[in-house]
Every structure is written in structure tokens, then in C-alpha cells.
SETILUM-511742 format. One record per residue (C-alpha): z, y, x; residue in one letter. Coordinates in pm, whole numbers, padded with zeros to 5 digits, always signed. Layout:
BEGIN
ZYXa...
This chain:
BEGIN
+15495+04778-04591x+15852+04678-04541x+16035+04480-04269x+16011+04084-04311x+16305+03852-04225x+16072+03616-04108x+15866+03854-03872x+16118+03675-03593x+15993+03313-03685x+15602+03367-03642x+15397+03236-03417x+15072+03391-03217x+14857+03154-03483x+14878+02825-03704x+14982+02555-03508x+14764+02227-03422x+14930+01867-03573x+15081+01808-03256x+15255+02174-03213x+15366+02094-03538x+15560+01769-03469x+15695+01894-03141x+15845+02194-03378x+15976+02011-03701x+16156+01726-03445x+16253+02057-03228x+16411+02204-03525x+16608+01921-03647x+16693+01807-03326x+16893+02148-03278x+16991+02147-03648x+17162+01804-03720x+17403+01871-03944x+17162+02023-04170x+16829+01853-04110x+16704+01464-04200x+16353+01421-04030x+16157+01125-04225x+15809+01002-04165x+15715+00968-04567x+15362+00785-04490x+15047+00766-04261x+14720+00925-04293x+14394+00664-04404x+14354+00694-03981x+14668+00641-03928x+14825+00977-03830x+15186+01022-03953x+15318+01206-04224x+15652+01415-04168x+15888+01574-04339x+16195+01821-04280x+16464+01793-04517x+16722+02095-04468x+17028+02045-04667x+17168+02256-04922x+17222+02297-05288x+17205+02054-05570x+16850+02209-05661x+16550+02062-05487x+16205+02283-05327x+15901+02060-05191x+15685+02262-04976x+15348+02059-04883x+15119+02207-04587x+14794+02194-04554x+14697+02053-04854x+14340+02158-04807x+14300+02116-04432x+14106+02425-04348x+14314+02665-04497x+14600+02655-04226x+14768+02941-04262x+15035+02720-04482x+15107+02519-04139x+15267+02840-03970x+15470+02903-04296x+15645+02539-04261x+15721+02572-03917x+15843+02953-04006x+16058+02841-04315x+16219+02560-04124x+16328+02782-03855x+16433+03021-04096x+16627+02809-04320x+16866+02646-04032x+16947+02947-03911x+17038+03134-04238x+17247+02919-04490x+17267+03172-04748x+16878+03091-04827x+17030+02696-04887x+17327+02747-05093x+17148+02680-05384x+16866+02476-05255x+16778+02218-05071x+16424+02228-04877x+16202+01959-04861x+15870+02076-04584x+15606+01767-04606x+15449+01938-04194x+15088+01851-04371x+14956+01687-04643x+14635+01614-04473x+14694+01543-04099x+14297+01387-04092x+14137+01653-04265x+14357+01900-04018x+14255+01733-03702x+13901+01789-03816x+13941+02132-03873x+14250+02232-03585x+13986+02334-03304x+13890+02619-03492x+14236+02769-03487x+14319+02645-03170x+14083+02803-02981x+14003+03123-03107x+14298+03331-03334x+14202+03517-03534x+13846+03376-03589x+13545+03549-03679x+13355+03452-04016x+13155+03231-03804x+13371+03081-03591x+13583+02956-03916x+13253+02825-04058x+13112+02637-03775x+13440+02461-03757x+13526+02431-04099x+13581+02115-04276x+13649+02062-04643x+13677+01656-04785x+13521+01591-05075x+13711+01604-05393x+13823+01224-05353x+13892+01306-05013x+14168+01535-05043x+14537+01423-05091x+14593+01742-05327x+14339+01654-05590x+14395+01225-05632x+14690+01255-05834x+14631+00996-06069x+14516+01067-06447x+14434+00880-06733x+14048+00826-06612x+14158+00833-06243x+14383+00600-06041x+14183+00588-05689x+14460+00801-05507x+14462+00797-05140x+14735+00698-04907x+14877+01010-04820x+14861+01096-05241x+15043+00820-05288x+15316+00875-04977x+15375+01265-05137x+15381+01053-05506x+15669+00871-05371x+15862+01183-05215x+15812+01371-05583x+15967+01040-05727x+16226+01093-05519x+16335+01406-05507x+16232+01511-05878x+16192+01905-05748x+16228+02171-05931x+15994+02334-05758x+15708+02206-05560x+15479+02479-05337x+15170+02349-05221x+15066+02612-04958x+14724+02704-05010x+14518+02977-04885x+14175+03147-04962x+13923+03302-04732x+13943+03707-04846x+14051+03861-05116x+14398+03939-05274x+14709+03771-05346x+14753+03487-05688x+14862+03202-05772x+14831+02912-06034x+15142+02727-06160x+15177+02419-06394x+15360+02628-06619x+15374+02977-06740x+15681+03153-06501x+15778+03435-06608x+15890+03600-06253x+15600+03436-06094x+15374+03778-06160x+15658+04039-06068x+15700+03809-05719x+15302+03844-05652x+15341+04201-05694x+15621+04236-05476x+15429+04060-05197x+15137+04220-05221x+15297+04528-05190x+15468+04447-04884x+15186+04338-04705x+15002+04585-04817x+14735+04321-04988x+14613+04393-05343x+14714+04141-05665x+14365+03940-05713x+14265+04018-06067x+14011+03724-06148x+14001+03473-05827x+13675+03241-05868x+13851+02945-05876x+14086+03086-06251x+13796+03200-06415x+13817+03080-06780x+14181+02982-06742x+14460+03159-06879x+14644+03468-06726x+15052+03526-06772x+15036+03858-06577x+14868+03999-06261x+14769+03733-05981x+14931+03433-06217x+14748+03186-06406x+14784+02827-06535x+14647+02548-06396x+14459+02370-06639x+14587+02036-06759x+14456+01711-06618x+14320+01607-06959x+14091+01920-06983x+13989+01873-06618x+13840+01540-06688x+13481+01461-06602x+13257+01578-06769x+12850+01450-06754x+12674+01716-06958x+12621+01944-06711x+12304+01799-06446x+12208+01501-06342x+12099+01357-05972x+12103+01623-05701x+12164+01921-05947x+12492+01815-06111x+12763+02005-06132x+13061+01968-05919x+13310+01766-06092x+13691+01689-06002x+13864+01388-05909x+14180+01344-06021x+14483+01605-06075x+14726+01718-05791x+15084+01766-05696x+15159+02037-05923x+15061+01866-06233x+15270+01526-06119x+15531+01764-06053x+15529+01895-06411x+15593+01485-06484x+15946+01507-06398x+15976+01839-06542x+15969+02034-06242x+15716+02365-06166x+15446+02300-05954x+15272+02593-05762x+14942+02654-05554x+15035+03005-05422x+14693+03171-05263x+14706+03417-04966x+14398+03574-04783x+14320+03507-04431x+14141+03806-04365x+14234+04104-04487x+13939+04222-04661x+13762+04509-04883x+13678+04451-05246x+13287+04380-05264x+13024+04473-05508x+12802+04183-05668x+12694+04214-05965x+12693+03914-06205x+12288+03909-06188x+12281+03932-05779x+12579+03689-05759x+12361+03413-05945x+12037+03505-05766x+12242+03441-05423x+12390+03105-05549x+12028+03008-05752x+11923+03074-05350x+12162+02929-05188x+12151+02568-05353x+11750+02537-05327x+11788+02640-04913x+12078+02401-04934x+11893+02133-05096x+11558+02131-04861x+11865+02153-04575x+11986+01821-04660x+11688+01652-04778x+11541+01701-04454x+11783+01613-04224x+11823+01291-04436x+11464+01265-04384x+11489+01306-04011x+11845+01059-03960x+11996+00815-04261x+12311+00835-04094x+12587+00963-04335x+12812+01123-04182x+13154+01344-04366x+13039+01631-04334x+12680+01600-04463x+12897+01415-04796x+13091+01705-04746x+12803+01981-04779x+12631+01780-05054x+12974+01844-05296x+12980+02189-05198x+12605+02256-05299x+12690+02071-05614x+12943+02393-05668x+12731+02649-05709x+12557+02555-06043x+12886+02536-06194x+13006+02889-06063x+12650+03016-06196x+12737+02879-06528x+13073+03045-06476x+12936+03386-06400x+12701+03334-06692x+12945+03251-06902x+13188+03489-06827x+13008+03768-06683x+13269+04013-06657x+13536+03797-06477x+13243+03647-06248x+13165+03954-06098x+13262+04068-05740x+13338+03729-05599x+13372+03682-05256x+13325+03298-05320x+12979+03358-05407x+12878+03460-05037x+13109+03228-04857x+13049+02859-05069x+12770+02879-04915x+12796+02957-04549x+13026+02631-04571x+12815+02424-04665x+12572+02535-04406x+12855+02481-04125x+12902+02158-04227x+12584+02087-04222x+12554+02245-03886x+12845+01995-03805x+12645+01723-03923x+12337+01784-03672x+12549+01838-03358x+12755+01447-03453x+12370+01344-03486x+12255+01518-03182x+12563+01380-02998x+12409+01017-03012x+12036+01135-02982x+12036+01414-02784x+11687+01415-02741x+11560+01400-03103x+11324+01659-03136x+11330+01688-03479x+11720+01710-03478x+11742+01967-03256x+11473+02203-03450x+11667+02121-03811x+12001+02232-03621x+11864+02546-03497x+11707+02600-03867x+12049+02535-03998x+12258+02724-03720x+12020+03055-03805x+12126+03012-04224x+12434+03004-04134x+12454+03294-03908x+12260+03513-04158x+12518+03422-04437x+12776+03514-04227x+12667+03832-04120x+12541+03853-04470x+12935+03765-04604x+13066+03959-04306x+12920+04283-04398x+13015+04274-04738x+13410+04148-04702x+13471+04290-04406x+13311+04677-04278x+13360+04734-03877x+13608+04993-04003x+13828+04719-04169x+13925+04499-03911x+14018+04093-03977x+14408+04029-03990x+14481+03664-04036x+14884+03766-03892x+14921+04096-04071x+15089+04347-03783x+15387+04522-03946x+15625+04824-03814x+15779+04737-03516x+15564+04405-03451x+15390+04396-03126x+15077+04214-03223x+14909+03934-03419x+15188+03703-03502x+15476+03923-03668x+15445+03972-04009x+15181+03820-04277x+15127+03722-04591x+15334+03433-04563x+15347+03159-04942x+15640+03105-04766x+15801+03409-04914x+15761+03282-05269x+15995+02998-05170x+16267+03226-05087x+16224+03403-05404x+16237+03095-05601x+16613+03081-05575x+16623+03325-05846x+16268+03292-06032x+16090+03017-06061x+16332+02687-05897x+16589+02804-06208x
């Protein structure tokens, strides 16, 4: 692994929304000449929406972070690149950087305690914390489309800033669980698989060869794939009916509106844990999921049964059990690609910590439901068993979890990673040209 100039910049984990405001109005409060802080919109609860412009070149990067809210390993790299970028012109001469702090400050606060508490977590302290909106839910994916047009407030405040701005590059900062390094663009980039090498390689991470989430979509080189068009990602009502259908999406996200205005829109993924490659057959990976939806299912019909209180995350864990018949058609479809998946163990423990999530907001206005409490403990001891179950698998005692990768000379969680951010400062001579 090599030295990273933006080891100095890290912090000891991702920070909470308010950590981040006091650090982007920190920033430009000591950078003035360079920085413009804007609020660009507020949340559907109100929270607001910032974002750091640092001045530079005539060509124009839009970094959003957080745009699913439990993946927050793309809140450090904003705060990192911001502090970076004032301090270092020579990574603005050509550019100038626009970092939207979050693009989901509601679905963050939902998820921040997780983070904030314990760093790094273990498998089941990021599932009984996790939550993931629903498709419609999520500011990334209510872009509008042809067949879609119910976009969300903060959708339509990063609309505006992409109207705006017109960049020629927009990074959306995802992350994944395990696994290796990829990335999906709106268009095929040439230098985009040469850069996922190179950062792999200095973080010692491997290049992902089929993530879950690109199987069936086309490949320009190792770890880089292209997003499917919003056309071909239109609903589609063959596939189940009632409780068993398929997972379907909403509407299209900030890379594709990017692509409107001609620019390159890009969903790099990076690993929170560090993990070993696992072995799952394509049989055993659709015997888990085949097992996971029917637990799943008498899950939630029962503690509808016991409460008809809806609550998010119970929503929440219904669209995630509606995901595993369509990765089992995946895998059965494209058996080769759909084997060793680390998605196939971890779907489902999230549904099961939402779920688990569900009981205890339940539980927290009846405390002495009876029923309640025994459905919680039924669901707290699924979700423990998938986790060890996921645990074992991704991540052997002798491989230990790394959400801030150590690197030479670092003294500890916190200095050096596998930071998306890195991508950005390549893109001054890849993909922003």
C-alpha cells in the first residue's frame, strides 16, 4: 500500500449530520476566498441541505454524500475532500468542487447512531441500526423518468444544483457492505477501470469482478460497468404478484440526470469491511434467499397480526424481502456471475434489523405487549444467527474488520481508507475531461 495525501484529513469515523455542518461552515469559514457555503434545499422533515462550493477551474465536479443513508463512509470523504481541496490549489486549477454534505440528512439521522456510537461496528451492530428507505424514499433513485415524476424534495433541491452547475462530473458516494472495489458510470469511461485498479491496489482491496447489484449489465473493464438506462429500468409487472413480487425501481438517479446535460455521472462503490472472498454456490445461494423470504414473510405477517401500526421500517423490510426473488432469478439466470455473493447473506440480515427496529418503536408505546415482546425476541435471534451466519463467511477471526484501512505510518483507525474520494482527484485527468 502506498502513502495517501489525504491520510492527514481523516477522521476517527464518519461523522453524524451535525459534525458535518460544524465542519463544512468550519472549512469555509477559514477558507473565504475560495469557499461559497449554500443551503440548496430541506429534507421532507425539514433538515437542511448544504453544500461547499470550493472555487477553481472552469470545469465543474458534484460530489453528493450519503446518497443511501446507511452507507456513510461517503460522509467522511466530503468532509476529507473539502479540507483537502482548500488547502491544496493545485487539485482546483482545473476544477471547481461542488460537495452536496448529504443527500439524505433524514435517512442519515435514522441511521447516524450506529456510527456514532460504536466505530468500527460489528455485523450486528450495523444491522440493528441500519436503515434503508424504500425505493421512493431515497433522493438517489426519484430522478424523474418518462413513467415517473413523484421525486422528493431533496431530488428535486440536487435537480436544481445539476441545472445549475451542468457538471462534468457528478460522484455520488456510495458504499457496499464487503467485498471489493467497482463502480457504475452513465457512460462507458475509458480511465474509469485503470483508476479502480489503482485504488484497489493501494489499499490493498481487490477489483470486484461481478458485484450483485451489475449482474446482467455491461462491463468496460475490471470493477466498471454501465448503469443501465432509465428506459430499461422501467417497471416491469411480469415478475409476482401480492407479497411475492419482485422488487421493482422507482425512478432513475443523479447519474442518469447528469448524463442530461451531457455530463458523467458516477456511483463509485467501496467496502466497509475489509473482507475475504466467500464460497456460495449458485444452488446454496438460492436455497438461503428461497429461506430467507418465507422466514421473512411469516416475520412480517405476524407482527402485522400482533400491531397494524406501519411504521418505516416494517415498509422498509417488506421492499427488501421483495429483493430476494429477483436476485434468485438473477442467480438463475446467470449462474456463473451470481455466484459468491456476499449480498445473498447480508439482504437478509437487513431486513431482519429493520424489522427488529420495527418491534422496539412498537414496544416503545406498549411496553407491556406480550406478544410484542416474544415476536422481537423471535426476530432479534434471526437476526443474530444471520449475522454470525454472514460473519463467518465474510469475515474469519483471522481477518479482522477495517472500515478506516490503517496504512504505514498511521497510528490507528482513521488514517488511510478506501476513500471514493480519491476518484475525484483522479478525475482531473480521466473521467471530468
Amino acid at each position: 500500500m502506498t502513502p495517501d495525501p489525504l491520510a492527514p484529513y481523516i477522521g476517527d469515523r464518519p461523522p453524524t449530520l451535525d459534525e458535518l455542518d460544524q465542519e463544512l461552515r468550519k472549512t469555509a469559514a477559514e477558507h473565504p476566498t475560495v469557499c461559497v457555503l449554500s443551503e440548496i434545499g430541506r429534507s421532507r422533515e425539514g433538515r437542511p441541505m448544504t453544500m461547499l462550493t470550493v472555487q477553481g477551474g472552469p470545469k465543474h465536479v458534484l460530489v453528493l454524500g450519503a446518497p443511501h443513508p446507511n452507507e456513510p463512509i461517503g460522509l467522511a470523504v466530503v468532509t476529507t475532500l473539502a479540507r483537502y481541496l482548500t488547502e491544496h490549489p493545485q487539485a482546483r486549477e482545473e476544477v471547481s468542487w461542488h460537495l452536496v454534505g448529504c443527500a439524505d440528512p433524514d435517512g442519515v439521522a435514522a441511521n447516524q447512531d450506529w456510527w456514532a456510537s460504536t466505530w468500527p461496528p460489528t455485523l450486528e451492530d450495523y444491522h440493528r441500526g441500519l436503515y434503508r428507505p424504500q425505493a421512493r424514499c431515497q433522493p438517489e433513485w426519484t430522478f424523474p423518468t418518462p413513467t415517473f415524476d413523484a421525486t422528493l424534495p431533496e431530488t428535486r433541491a440536487l435537480m436544481r444544483v445539476i441545472d445549475t452547475v451542468r457538471p462534468a462530473l457528478t460522484v455520488s458516494l456510495h458504499g457496499s457492505d464487503s467485498g471489493g472495489v467497482w463502480a457504475m458510470a452513465s457512460r462507458t469511461e475509458p480511465a474509469l477501470p485503470e483508476i479502480m485498479g489503482d485504488l484497489a491496489a493501494r489499499y490493498g482491496l481487490r477489483v470486484e469482478q461481478t458485484p450483485s447489484d451489475c449482474i446482467g449489465l455491461p462491463s468496460f473493464g475490471p470493477g466498471a460497468y454501465l448503469l443501465a438506462p432509465p428506459a430499461a429500468i422501467e417497471p416491469d409487472s411480469s415478475h409476482g404478484k401480492g407479497d411475492d413480487r419482485e422488487w421493482e425501481p422507482a425512478g432513475s438517479s443523479s447519474a442518469h440526470y447528469t448524463a442530461r446535460h451531457g455530463g458523467l455521472g458516477l456511483f463509485p462503490e467501496v467496502p466497509m469491511w475489509d473482507s475475504t472472498p466467500i464460497r456460495l454456490s449458485p444452488q446454496e445461494a438460492v436455497g438461503v434467499l428461497e429461506d430467507a423470504r418465507h422466514v421473512l414473510g411469516d416475520l412480517i405477517a405476524e407482527l402485522a397480526a400482533a400491531s397494524e401500526e406501519e411504521t418505516v421500517f416494517l415498509a422498509s423490510a417488506k421492499e427488501v424481502r421483495s429483493i430476494t426473488p429477483l436476485m434468485i432469478r438473477q442467480i438463475q439466470e446467470n449462474p456463473e456471475a451470481g455466484r459468491d455473493q456476499d449480498l445473498v447473506l447480508l439482504v437478509p440480515a437487513r431486513a431482519a434489523g429493520m424489522l427488529l427496529r420495527h418491534a422496539d418503536q412498537l414496544l416503545a408505546a406498549a411496553p407491556d405487549h406480550d406478544q410484542l415482546q416474544a415476536l422481537r425476541a423471535k426476530t432479534e435471534a434471526v437476526l443474530i444467527a444471520w449475522c454470525h451466519r454472514a460473519e463467518k463467511a465474510i469475515r474469519p477471526p483471522a481477518h479482522a474488520a477495517v472500515a478506516y484501512r490503517r496504512l504505514p505510518g498511521g497510528d490507528g483507525p482513521g488514517h488511510g481508507w478506501p476513500a471514493p474520494g480519491s476518484i475525484c482527484c483522479n478525475a482531473r485527468s480521466g473521467a471530468a475531461r
